[in-house]
PyMOL commands that place a pseudoatom at each C-alpha (Angstrom):
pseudoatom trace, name=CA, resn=UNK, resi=1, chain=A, elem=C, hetatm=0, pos=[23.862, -86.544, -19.841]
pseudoatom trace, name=CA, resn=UNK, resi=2, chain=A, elem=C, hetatm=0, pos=[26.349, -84.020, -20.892]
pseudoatom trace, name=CA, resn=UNK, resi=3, chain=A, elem=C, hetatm=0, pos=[28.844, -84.648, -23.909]
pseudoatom trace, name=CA, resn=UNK, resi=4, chain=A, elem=C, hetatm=0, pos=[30.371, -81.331, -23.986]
pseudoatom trace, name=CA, resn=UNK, resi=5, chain=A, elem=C, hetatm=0, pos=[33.512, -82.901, -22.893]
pseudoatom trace, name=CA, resn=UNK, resi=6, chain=A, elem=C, hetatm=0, pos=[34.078, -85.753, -25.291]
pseudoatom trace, name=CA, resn=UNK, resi=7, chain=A, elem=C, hetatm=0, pos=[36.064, -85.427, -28.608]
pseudoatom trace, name=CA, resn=UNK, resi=8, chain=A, elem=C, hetatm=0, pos=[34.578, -83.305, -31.087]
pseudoatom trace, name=CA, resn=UNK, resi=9, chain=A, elem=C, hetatm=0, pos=[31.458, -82.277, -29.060]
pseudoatom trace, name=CA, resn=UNK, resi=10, chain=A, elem=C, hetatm=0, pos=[31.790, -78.975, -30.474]
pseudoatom trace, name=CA, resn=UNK, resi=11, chain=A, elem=C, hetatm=0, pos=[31.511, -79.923, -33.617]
pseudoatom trace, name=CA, resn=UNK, resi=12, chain=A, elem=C, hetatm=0, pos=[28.788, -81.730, -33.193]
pseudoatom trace, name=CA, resn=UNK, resi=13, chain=A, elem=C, hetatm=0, pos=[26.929, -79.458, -31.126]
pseudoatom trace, name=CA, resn=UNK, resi=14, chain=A, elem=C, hetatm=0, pos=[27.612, -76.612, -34.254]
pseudoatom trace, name=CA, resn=UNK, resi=15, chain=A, elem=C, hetatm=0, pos=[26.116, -79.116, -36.524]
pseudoatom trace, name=CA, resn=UNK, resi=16, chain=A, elem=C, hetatm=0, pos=[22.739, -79.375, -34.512]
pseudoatom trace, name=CA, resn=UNK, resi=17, chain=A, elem=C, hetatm=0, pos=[22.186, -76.162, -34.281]
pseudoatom trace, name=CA, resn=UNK, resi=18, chain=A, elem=C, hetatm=0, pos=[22.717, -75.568, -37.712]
pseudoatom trace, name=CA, resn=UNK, resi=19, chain=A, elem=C, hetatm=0, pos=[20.619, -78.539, -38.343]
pseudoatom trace, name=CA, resn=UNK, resi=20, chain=A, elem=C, hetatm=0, pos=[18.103, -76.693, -36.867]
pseudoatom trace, name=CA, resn=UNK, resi=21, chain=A, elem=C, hetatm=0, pos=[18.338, -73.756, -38.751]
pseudoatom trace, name=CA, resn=UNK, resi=22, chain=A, elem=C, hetatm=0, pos=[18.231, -75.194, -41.793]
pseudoatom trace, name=CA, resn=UNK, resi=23, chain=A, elem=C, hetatm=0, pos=[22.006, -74.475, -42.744]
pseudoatom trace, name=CA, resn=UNK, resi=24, chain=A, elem=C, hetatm=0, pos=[24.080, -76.506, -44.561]
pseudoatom trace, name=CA, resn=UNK, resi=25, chain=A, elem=C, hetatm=0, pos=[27.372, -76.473, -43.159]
pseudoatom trace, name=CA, resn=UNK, resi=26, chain=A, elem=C, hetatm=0, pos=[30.728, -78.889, -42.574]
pseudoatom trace, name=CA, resn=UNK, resi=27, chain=A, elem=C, hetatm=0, pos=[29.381, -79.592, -39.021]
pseudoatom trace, name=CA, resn=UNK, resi=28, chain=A, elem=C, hetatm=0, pos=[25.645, -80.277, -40.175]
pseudoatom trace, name=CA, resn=UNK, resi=29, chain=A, elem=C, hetatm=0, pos=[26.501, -82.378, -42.654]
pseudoatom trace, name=CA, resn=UNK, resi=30, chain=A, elem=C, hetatm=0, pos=[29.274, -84.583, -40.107]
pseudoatom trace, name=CA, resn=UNK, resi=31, chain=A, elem=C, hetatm=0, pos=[26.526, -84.919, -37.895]
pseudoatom trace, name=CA, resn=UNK, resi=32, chain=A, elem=C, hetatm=0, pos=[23.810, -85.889, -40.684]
pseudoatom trace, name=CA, resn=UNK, resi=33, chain=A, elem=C, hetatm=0, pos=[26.610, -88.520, -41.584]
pseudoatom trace, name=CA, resn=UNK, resi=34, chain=A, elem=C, hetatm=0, pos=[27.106, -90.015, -37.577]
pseudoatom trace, name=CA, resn=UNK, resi=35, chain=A, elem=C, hetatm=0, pos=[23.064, -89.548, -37.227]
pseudoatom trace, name=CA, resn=UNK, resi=36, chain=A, elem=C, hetatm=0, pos=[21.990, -92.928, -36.622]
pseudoatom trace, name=CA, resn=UNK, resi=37, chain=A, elem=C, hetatm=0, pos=[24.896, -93.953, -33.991]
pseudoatom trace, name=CA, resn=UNK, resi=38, chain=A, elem=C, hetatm=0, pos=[23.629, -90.304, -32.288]
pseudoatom trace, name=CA, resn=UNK, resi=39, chain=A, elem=C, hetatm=0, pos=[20.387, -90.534, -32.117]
pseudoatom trace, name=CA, resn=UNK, resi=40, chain=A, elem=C, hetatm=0, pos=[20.701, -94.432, -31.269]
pseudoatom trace, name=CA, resn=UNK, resi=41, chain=A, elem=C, hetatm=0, pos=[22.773, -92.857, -28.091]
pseudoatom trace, name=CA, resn=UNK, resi=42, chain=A, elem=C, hetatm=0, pos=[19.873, -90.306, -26.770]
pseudoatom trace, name=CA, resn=UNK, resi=43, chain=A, elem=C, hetatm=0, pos=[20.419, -87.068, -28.732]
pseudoatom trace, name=CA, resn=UNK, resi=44, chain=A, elem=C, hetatm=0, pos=[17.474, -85.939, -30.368]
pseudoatom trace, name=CA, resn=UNK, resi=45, chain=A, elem=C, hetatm=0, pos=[18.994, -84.995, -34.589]
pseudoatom trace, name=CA, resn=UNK, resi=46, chain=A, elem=C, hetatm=0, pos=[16.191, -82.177, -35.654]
pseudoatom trace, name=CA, resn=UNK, resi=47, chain=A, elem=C, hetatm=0, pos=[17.023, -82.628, -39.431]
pseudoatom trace, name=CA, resn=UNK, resi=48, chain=A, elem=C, hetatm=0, pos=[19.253, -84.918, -41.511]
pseudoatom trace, name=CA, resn=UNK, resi=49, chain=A, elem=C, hetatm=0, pos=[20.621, -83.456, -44.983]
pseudoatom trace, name=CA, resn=UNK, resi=50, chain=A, elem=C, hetatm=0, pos=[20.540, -86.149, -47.605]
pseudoatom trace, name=CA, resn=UNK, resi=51, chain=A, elem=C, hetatm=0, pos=[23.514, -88.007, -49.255]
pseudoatom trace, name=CA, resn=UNK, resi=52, chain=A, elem=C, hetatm=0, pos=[25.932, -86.051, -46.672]
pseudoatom trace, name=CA, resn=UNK, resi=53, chain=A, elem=C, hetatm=0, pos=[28.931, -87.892, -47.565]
pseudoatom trace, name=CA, resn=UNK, resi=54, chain=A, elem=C, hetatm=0, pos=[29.484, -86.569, -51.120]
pseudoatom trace, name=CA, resn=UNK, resi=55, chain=A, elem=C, hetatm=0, pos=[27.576, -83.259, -50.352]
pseudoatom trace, name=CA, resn=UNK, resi=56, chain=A, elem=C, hetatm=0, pos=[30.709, -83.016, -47.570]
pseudoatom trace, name=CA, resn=UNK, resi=57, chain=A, elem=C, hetatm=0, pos=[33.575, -83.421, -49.707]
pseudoatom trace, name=CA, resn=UNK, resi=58, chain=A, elem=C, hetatm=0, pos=[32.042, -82.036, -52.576]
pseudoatom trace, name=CA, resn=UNK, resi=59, chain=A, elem=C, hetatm=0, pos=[32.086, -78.776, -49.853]
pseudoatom trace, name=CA, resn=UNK, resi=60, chain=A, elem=C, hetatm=0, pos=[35.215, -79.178, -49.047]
pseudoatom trace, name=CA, resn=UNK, resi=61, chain=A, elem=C, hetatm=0, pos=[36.796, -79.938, -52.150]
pseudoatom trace, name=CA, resn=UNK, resi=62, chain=A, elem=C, hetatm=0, pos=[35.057, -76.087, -53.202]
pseudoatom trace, name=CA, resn=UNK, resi=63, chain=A, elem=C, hetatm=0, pos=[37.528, -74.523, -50.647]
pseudoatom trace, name=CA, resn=UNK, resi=64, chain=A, elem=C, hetatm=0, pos=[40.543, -76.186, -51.234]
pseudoatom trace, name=CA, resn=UNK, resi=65, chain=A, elem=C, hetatm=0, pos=[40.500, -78.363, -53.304]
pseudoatom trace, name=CA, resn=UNK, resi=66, chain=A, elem=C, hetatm=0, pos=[44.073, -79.526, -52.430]
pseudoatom trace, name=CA, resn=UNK, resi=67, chain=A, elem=C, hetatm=0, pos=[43.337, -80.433, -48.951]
pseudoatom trace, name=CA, resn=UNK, resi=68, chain=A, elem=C, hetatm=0, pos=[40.039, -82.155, -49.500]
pseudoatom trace, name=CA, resn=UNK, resi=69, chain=A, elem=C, hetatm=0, pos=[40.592, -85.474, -48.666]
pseudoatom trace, name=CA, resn=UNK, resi=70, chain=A, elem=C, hetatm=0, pos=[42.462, -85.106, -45.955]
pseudoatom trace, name=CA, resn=UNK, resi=71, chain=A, elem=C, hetatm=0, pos=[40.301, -82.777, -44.073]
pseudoatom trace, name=CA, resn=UNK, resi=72, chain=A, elem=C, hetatm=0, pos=[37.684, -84.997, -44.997]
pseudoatom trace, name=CA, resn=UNK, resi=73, chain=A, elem=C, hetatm=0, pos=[39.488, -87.737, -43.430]
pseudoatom trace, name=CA, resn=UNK, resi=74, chain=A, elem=C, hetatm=0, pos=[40.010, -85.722, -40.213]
pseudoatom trace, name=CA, resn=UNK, resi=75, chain=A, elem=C, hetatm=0, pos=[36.344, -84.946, -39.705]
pseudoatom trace, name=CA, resn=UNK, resi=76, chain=A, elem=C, hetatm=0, pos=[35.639, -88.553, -39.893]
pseudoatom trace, name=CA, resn=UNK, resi=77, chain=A, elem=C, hetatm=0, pos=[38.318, -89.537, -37.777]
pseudoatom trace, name=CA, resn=UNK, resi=78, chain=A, elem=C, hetatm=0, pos=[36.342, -86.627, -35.370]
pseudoatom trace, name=CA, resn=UNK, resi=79, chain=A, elem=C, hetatm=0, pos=[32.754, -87.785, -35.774]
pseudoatom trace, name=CA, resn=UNK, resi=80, chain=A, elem=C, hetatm=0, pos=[34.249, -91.596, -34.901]
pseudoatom trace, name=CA, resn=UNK, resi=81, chain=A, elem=C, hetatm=0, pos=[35.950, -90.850, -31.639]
pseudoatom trace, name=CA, resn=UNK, resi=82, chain=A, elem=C, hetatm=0, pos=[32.830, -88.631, -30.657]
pseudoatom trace, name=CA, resn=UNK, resi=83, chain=A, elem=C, hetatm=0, pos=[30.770, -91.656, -31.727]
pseudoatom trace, name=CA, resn=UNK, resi=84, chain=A, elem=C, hetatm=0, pos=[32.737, -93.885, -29.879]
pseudoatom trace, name=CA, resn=UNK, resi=85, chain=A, elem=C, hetatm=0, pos=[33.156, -91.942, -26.701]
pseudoatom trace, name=CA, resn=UNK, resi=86, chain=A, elem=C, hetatm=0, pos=[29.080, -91.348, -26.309]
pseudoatom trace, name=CA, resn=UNK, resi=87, chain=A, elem=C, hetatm=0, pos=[28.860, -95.347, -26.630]
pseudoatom trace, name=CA, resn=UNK, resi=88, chain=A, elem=C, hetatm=0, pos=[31.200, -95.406, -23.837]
pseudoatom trace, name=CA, resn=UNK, resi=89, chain=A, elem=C, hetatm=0, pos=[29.581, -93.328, -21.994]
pseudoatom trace, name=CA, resn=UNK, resi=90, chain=A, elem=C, hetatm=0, pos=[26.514, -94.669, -22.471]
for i in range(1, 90): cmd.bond("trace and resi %d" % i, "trace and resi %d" % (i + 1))
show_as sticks, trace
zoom trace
C-alpha cells in the first residue's frame, strides 16, 4: 500500500529514513511520537528515539525559540491527519 499521497507522507517518510540512520531530526522524532498508530497500520518503524515529545520541542524551541509552540503544534496537527488518513485507508 502506498501512502505517498496522504497528508504529511513526506514527513514521515524523512523521519524513517532518518530513523534508520540513526539521526535525530524534527521528522524522526514526529514519527517516533505517531509510532505505535504506524506501525499498528503496516509500516515497519526501524528505530524509536525515546521521550520524543520533549526531545521535539526542546529542538525546536533551540531554533526559534519564539515560534516553538506553534510549530510544534503544526507538526502534530501533521502527524494526526497522516495518522488518521492511513486508518482510513486501511
Amino acid at each position: 500500500m502506498s501512502t505517498r499521497s496522504l497528508p504529511g507522507a513526506d514527513l514521515i517518510e524523512a523521519g524513517l529514513v532518518d530513523l534508520s540512520a540513526g539521526i535525530e531530526s524534527v521528522a524522526a522524532l514526529l514519527v517516533s511520537i505517531g509510532a505505535p498508530r504506524i506501525m499498528r497500520a503496516g509500516i515497519d518503524v526501524p528505530a524509536v528515539l525515546p521521550d520524543p515529545e520533549h526531545r521535539l520541542y526542546e529542538l525546536l524551541a533551540s531554533e526559534d525559540p519564539a515560534r516553538a509552540h506553534s510549530r510544534y503544534n503544526a507538526l502534530i496537527r501533521r502527524l494526526v491527519s497522516y495518522e488518521r488518513s492511513l486508518a482510513f485507508r486501511r
